[in-house]
C-alpha positions in Angstrom: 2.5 0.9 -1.5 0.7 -2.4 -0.2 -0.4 -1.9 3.7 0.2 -5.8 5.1 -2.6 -6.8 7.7 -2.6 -10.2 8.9 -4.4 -11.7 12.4 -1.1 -10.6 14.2 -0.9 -6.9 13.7 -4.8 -6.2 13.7 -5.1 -8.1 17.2 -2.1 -5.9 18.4 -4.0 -2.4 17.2 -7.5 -3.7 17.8 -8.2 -6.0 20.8 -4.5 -5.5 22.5 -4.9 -1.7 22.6 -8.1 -1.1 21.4 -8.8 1.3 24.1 -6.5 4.1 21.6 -9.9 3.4 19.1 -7.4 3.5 16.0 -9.0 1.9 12.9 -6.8 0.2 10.2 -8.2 2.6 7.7 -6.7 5.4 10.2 -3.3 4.0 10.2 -3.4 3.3 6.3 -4.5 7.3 5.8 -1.0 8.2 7.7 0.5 5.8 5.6 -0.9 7.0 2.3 -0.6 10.7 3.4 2.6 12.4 1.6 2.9 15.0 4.5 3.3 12.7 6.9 7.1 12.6 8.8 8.8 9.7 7.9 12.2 8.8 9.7 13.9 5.3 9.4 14.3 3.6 12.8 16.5 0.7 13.2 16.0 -3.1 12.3 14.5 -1.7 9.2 11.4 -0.2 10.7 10.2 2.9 9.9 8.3 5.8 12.2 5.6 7.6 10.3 4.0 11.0 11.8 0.7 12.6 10.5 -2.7 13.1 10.4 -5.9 11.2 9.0 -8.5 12.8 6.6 -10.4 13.6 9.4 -7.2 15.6 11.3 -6.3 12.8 14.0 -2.5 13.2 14.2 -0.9 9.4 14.6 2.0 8.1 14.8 2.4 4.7 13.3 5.7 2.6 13.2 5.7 -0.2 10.4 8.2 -3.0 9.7 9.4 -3.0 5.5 9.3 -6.9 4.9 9.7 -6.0 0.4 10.0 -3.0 -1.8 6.4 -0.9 -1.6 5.1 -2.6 1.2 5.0 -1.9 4.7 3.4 -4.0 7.7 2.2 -1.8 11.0 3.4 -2.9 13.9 1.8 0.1 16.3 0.4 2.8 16.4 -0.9 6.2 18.9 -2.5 9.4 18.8 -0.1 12.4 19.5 -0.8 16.1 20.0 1.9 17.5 17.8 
């Protein structure tokens, strides 16, 4: 799996709601983490739910532009 960052999506997580204080390598451990919840939304997108090496629980929602690659679009923290 290839995580896609370009200038877009990093402004969105970083400067647009930097205030949540969720690091790319964050979203990339949810990503990577075979526990994590994943459910297909529509348009192709895809929700994933679950926690970072260091136990922050995230929810991240990624676009799926080619086979084994995925580009984040959002992401928050979430208590369950």
């Amino acid at each position: 799996m290839v995580v896609q960052w370009d200038e877009r999506n990093l402004r969105h997580l970083l400067l647009d709601n930097g205030w949540r204080n969720i690091s790319p390598g964050e979203v990339e451990e949810v990503l990577a983490n075979p526990n994590s919840e994943r459910r297909r939304l529509r348009d192709g997108r895809r929700r994933y739910r679950g926690a970072t090496s260091g136990g922050r629980r995230l929810v991240v929602v990624v676009e799926v532009p080619a086979q084994q690659r995925l580009r984040p679009l959002t992401a928050w923290e979430t208590r369950s």
